[in-house]
MDTraj code that builds the backbone (N, CA, C; nanometers):
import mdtraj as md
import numpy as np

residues = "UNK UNK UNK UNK UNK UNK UNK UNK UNK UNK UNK UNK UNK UNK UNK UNK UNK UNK UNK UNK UNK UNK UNK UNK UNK UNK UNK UNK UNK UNK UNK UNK UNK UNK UNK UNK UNK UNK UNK UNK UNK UNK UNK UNK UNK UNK UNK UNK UNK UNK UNK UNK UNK UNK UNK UNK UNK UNK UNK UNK UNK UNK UNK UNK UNK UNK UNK UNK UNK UNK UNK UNK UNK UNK UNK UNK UNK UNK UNK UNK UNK UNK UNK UNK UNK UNK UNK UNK UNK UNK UNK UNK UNK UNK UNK UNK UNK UNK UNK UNK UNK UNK UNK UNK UNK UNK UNK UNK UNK UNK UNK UNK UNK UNK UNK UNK UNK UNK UNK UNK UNK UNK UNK UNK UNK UNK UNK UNK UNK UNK UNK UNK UNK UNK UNK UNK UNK UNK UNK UNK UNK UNK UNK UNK UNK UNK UNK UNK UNK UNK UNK UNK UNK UNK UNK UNK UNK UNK".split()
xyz = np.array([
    [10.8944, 7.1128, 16.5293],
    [10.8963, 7.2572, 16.5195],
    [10.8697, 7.2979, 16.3746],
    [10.7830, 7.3592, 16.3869],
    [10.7394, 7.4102, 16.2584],
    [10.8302, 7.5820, 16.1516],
    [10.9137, 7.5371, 16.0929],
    [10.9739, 7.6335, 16.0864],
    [11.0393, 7.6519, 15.8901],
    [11.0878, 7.7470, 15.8651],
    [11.1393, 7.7715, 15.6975],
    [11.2583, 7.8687, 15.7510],
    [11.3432, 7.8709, 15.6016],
    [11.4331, 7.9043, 15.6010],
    [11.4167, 8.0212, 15.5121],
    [11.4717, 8.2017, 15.5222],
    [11.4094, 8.2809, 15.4540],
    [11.5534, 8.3741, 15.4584],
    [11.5955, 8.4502, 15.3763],
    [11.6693, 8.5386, 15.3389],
    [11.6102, 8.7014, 15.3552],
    [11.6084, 8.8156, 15.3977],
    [11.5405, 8.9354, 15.3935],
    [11.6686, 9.0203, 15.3530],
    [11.6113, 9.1495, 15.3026],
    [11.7125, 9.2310, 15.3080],
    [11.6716, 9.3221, 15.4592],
    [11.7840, 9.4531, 15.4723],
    [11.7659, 9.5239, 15.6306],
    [11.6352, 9.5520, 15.6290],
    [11.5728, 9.5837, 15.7486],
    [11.4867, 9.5530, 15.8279],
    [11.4491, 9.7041, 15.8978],
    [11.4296, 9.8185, 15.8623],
    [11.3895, 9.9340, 15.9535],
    [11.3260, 9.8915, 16.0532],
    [11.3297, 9.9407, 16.1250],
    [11.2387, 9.9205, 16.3158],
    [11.2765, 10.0049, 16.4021],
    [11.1021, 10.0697, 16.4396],
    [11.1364, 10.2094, 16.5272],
    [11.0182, 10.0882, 16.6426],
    [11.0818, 10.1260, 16.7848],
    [11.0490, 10.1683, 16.8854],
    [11.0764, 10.2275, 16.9970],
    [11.0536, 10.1377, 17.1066],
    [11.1041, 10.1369, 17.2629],
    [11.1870, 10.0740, 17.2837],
    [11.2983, 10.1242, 17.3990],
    [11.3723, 9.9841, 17.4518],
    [11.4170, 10.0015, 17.5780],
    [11.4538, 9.9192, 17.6474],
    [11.5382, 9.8878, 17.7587],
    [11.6522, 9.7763, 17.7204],
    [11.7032, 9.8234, 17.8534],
    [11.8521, 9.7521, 17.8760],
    [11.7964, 9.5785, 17.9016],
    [11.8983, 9.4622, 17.8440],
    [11.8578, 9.3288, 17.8632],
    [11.9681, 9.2907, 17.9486],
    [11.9839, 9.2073, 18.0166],
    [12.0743, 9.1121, 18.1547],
    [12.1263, 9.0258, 18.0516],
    [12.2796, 8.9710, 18.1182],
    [12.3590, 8.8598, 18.0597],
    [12.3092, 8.7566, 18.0671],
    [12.1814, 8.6835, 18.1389],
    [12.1136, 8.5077, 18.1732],
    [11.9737, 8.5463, 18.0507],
    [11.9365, 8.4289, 17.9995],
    [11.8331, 8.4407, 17.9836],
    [11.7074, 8.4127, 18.0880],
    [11.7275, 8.3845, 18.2052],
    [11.6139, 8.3620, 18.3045],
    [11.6058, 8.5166, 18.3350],
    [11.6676, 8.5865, 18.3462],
    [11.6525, 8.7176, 18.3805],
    [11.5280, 8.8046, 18.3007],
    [11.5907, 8.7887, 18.1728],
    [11.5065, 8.8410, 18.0538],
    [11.3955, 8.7911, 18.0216],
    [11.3929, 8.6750, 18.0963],
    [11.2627, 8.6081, 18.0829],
    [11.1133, 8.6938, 18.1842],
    [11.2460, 8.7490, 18.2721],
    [11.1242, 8.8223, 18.3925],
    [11.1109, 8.9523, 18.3508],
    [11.2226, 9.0158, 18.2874],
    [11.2314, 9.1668, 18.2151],
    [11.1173, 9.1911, 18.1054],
    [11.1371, 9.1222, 18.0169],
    [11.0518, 9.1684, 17.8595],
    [10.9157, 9.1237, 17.9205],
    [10.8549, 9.0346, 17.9596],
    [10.6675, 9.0397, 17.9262],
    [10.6582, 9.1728, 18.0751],
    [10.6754, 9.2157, 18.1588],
    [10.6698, 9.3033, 18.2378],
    [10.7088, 9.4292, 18.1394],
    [10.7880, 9.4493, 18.0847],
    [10.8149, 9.5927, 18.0000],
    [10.7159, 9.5962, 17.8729],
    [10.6623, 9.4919, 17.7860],
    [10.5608, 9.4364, 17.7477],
    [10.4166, 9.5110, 17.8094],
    [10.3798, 9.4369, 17.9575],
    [10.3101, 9.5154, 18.0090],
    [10.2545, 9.6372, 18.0353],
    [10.3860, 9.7009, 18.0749],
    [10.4264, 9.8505, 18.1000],
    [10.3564, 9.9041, 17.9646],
    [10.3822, 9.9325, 17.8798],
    [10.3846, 9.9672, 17.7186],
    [10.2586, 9.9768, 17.6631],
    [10.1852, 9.8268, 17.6824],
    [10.0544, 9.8181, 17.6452],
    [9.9824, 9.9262, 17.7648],
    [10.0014, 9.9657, 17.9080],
    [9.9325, 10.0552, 17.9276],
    [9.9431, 10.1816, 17.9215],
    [10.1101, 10.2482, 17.9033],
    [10.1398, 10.3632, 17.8522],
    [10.0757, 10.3863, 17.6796],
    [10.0323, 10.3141, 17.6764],
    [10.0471, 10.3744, 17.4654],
    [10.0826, 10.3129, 17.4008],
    [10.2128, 10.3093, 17.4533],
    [10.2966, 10.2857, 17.3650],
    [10.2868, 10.1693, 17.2368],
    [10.2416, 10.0676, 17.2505],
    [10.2409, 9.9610, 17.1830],
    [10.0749, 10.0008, 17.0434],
    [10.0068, 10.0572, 17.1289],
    [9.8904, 10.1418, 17.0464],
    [9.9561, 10.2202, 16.9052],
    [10.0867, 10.3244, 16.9787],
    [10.0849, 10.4196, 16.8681],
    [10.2217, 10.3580, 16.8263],
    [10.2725, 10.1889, 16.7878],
    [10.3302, 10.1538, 16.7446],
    [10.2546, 10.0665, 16.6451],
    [10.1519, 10.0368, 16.6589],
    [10.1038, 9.9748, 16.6053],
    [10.0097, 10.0432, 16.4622],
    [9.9670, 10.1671, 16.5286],
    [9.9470, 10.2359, 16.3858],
    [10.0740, 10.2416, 16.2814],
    [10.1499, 10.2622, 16.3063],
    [10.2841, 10.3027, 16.2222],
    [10.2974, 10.1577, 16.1523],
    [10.2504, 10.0449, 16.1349],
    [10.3043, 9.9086, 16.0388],
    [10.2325, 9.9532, 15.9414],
    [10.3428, 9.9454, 15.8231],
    [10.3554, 9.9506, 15.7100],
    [10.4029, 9.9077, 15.6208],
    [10.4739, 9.8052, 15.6589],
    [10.5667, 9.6606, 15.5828],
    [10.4699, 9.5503, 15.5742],
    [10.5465, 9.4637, 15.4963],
    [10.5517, 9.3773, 15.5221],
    [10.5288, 9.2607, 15.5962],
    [10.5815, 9.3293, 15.7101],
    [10.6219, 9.2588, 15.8112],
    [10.5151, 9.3274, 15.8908],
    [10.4237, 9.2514, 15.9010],
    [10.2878, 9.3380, 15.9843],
    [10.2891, 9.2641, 16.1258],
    [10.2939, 9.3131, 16.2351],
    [10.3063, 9.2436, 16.3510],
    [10.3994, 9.3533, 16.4498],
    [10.3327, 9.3169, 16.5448],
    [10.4678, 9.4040, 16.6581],
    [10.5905, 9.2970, 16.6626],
    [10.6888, 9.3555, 16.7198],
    [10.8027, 9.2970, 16.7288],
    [10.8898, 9.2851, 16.8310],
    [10.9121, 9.1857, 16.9173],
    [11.0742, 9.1983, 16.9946],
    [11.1759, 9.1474, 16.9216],
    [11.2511, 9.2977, 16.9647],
    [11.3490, 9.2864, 16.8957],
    [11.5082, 9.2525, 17.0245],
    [11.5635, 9.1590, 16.9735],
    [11.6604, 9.1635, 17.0881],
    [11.8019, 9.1278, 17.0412],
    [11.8912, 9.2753, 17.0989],
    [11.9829, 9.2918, 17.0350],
    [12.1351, 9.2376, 17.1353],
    [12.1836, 9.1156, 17.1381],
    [12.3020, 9.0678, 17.2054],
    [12.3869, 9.0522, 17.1240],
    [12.4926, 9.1493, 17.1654],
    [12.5951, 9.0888, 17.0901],
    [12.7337, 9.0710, 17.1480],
    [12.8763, 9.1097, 17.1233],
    [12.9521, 9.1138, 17.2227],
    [12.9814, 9.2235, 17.2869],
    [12.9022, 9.3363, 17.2781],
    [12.8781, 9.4880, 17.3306],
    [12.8408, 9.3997, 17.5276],
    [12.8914, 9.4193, 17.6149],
    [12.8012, 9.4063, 17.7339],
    [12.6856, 9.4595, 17.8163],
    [12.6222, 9.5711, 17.6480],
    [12.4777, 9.6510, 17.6360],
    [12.4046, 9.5967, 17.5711],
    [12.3032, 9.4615, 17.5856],
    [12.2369, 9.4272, 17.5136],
    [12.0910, 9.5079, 17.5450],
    [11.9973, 9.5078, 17.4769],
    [11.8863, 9.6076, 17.4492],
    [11.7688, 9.4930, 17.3697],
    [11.6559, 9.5173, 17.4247],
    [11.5403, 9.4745, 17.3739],
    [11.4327, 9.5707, 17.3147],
    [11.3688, 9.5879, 17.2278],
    [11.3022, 9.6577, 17.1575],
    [11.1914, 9.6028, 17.1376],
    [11.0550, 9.6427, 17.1873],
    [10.9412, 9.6369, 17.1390],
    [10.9442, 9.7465, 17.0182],
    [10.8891, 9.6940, 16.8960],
    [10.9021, 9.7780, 16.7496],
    [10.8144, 9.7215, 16.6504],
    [10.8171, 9.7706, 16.5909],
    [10.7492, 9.7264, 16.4292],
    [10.8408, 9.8127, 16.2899],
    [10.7770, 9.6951, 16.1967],
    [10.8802, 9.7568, 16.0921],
    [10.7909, 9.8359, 15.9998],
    [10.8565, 9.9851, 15.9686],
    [10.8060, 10.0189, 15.9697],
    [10.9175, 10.1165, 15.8447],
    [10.8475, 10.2460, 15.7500],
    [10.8753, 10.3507, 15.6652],
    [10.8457, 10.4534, 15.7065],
    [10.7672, 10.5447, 15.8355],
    [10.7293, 10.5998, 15.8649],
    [10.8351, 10.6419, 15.9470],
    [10.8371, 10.8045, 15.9759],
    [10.9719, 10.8844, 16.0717],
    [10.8900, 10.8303, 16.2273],
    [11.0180, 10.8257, 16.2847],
    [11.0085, 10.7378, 16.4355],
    [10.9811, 10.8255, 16.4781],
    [10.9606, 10.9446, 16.5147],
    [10.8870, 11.0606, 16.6179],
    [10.9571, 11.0455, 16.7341],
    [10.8794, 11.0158, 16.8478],
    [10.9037, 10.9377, 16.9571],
    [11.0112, 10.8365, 17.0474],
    [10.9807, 10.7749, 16.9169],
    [11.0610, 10.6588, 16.9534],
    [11.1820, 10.6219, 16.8784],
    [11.2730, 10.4966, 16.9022],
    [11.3689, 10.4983, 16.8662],
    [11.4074, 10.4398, 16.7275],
    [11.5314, 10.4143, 16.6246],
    [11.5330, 10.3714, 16.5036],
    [11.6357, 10.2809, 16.5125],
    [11.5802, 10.1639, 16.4511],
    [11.7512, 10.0948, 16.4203],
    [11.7538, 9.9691, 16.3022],
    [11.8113, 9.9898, 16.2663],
    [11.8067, 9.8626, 16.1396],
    [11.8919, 9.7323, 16.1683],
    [11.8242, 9.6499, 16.1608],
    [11.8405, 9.4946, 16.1748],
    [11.8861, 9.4677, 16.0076],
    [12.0516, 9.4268, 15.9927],
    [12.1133, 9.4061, 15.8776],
    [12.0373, 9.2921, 15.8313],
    [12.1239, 9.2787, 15.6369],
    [12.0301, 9.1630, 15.5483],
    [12.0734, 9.0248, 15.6367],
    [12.0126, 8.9511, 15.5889],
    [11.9730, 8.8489, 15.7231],
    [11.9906, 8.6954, 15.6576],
    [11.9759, 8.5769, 15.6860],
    [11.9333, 8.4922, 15.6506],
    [11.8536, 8.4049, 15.8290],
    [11.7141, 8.4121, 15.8044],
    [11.6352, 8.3437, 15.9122],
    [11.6293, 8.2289, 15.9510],
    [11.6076, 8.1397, 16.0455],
    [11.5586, 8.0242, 16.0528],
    [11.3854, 8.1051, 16.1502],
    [11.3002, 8.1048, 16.0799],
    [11.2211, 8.1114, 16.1477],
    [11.0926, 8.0530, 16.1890],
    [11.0384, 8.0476, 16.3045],
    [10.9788, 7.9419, 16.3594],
    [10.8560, 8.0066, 16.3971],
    [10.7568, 7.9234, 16.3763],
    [10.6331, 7.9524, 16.3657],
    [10.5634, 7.8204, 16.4979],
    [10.4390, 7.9536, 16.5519],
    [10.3707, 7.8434, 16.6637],
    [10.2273, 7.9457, 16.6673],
    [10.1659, 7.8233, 16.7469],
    [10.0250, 7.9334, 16.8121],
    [9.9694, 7.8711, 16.9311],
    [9.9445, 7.9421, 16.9983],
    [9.9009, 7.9156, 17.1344],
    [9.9250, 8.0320, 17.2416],
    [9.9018, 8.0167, 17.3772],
    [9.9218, 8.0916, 17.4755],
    [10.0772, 8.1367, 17.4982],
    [10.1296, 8.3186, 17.4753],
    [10.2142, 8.3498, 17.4730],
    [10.3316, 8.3107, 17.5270],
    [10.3203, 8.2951, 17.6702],
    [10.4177, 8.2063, 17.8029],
    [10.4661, 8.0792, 17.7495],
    [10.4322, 8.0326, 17.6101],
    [10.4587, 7.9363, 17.5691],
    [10.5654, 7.9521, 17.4602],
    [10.6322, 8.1001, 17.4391],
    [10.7387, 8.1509, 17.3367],
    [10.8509, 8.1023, 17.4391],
    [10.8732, 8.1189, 17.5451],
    [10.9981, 8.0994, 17.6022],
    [11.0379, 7.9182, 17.6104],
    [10.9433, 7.8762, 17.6041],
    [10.9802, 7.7374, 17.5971],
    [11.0079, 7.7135, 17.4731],
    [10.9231, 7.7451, 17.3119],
    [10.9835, 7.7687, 17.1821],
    [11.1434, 7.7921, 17.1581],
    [11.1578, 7.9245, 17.2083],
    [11.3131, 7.9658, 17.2045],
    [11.3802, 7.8775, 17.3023],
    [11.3655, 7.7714, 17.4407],
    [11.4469, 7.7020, 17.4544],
    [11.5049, 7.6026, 17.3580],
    [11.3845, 7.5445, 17.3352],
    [11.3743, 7.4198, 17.2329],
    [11.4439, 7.4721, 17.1133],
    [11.4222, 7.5589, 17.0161],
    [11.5196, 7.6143, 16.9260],
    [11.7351, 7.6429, 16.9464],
    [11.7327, 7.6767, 17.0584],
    [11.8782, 7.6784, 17.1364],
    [11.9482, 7.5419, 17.1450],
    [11.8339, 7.4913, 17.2061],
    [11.8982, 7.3547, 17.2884],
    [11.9252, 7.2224, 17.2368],
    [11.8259, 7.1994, 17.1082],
    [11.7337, 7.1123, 17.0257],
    [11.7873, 7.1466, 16.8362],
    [11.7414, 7.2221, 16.8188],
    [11.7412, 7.2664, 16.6798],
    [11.8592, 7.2995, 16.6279],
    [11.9165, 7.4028, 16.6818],
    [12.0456, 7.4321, 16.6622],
    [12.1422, 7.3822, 16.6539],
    [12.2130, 7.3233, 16.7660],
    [12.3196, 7.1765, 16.7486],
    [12.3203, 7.1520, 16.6103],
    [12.1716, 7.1229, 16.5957],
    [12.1989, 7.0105, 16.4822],
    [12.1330, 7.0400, 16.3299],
    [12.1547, 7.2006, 16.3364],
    [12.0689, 7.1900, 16.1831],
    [12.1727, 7.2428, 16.1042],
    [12.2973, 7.2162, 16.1693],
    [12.4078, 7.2584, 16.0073],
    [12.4004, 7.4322, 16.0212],
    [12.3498, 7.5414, 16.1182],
    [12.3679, 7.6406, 16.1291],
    [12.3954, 7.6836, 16.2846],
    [12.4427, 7.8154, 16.2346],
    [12.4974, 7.8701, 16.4466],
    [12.4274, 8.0380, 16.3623],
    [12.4597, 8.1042, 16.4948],
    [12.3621, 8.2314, 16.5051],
    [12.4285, 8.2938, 16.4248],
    [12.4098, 8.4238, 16.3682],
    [12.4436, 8.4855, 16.2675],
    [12.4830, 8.6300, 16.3634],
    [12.5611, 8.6652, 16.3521],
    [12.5979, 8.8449, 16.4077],
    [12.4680, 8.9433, 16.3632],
    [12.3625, 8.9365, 16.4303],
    [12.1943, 8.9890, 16.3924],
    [12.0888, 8.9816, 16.4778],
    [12.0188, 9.0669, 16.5328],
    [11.9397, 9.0795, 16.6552],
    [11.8350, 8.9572, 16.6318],
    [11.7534, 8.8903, 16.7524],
    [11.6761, 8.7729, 16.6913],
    [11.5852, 8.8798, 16.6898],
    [11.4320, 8.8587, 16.6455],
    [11.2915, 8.8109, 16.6426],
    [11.1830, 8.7969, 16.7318],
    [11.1112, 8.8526, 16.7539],
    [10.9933, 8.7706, 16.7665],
    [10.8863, 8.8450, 16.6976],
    [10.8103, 8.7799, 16.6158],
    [10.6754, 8.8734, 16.6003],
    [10.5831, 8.8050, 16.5983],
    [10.4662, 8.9025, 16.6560],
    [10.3683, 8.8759, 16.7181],
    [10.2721, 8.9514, 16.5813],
    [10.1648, 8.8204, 16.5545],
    [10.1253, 8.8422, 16.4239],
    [9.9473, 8.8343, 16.4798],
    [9.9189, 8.8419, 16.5797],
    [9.7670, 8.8662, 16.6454],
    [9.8060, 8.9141, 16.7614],
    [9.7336, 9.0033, 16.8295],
    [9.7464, 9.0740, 16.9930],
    [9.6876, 9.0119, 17.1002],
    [9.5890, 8.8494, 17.0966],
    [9.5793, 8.7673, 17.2086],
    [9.6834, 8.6876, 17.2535],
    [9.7348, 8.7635, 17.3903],
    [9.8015, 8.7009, 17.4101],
    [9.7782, 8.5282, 17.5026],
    [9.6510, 8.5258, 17.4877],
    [9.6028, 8.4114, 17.5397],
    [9.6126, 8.3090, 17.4507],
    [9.6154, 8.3279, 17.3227],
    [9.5601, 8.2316, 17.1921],
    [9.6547, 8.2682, 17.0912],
    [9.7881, 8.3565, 17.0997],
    [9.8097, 8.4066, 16.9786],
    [9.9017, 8.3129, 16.8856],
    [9.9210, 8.4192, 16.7779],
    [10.0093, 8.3602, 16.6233],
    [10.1574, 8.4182, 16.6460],
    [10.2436, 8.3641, 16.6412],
    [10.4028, 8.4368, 16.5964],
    [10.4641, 8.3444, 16.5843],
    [10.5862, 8.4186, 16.5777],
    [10.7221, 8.3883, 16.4964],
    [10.8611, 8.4095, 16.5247],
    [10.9518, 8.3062, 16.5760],
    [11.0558, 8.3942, 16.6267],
    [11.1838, 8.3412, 16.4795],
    [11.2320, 8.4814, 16.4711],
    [11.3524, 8.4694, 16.3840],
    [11.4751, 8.4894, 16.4076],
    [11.5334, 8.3721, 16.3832],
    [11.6736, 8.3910, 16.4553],
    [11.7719, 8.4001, 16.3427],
    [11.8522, 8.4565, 16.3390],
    [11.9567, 8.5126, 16.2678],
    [12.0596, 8.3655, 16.2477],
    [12.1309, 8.3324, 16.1268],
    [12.1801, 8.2305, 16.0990],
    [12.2800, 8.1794, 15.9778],
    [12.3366, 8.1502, 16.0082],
    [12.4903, 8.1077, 15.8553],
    [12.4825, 7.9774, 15.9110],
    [12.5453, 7.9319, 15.7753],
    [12.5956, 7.7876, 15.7343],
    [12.7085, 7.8003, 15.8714],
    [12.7189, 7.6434, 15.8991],
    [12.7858, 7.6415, 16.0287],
    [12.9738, 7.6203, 15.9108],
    [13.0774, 7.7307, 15.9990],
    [13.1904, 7.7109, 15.9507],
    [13.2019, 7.8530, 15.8101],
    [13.0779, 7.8874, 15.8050],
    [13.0720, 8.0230, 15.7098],
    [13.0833, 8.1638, 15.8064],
    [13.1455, 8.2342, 15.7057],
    [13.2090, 8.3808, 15.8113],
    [13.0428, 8.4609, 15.7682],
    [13.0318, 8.5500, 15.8588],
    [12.9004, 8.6600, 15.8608],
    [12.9420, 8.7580, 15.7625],
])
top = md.Topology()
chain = top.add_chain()
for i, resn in enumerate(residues, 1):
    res = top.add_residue(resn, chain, resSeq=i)
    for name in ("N", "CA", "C"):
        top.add_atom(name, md.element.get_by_symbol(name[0]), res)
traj = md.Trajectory(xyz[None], top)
């Protein structure tokens, strides 16, 4: 797994969202269908004008925590007033983030392998911080991204 270790400060991000399910097989059927939805409403169009960071890429954003309202966000980060859509800031951070390319359907097997594989054993556990994903080209047949997962020294308080 191809991946670095990166520190950011908060993170502005305006978009869309819906409600996320307690399994991840669930969410697995939820987000590329709301995904869908989006790219033919607009939505993902007039999110995509608005990047202005940094951080150039659309974004899922997915927010679990011990709230039993977790929420997924298609977004980008962005300086521009959210209009439309919604605002929320993703606190300063420390990442493990992981880099791939290929056919999209191939992120959910990434984020297994990161959970199941990586984690255990890299001396870190999740950090109290929404993960990641960004999508750094729009084929989703061939594309570039990145998922960032939120992370502390294992035995360190957030």
């Amino acid at each position: 797994m191809n991946y670095r270790i990166e520190n950011r400060e908060a993170i502005r991000v305006v978009g869309k969202k819906i409600p996320l399910k307690s399994t991840l097989e669930e969410n697995f059927r939820i987000t590329p269908k709301f995904w869908r939805e989006s790219a033919m409403d607009g939505t993902i169009e007039k999110l995509a004008a608005m990047m202005d960071t940094d951080i150039y890429g659309l974004m899922g954003v997915s927010v679990c925590n011990e709230k039993d309202e977790w929420e997924y966000y298609i977004a980008v980060a962005t300086t521009k007033a959210a209009g439309e859509f919604e605002e929320m800031v993703v606190p300063n951070s420390t990442w493990a983030v992981f880099y791939e390319e290929g056919p999209v359907i191939k992120m959910q097997e990434l984020e297994t392998k990161i959970v199941t594989q990586w984690l255990p054993t890299s001396g870190y556990e999740y950090a109290e911080a929404p993960e990641i994903e960004l999508y750094l080209n729009p084929d989703p047949a061939q594309t570039k991204y990145e998922i960032w997962l939120p992370i502390v020294r294992k035995g360190r308080t957030q």
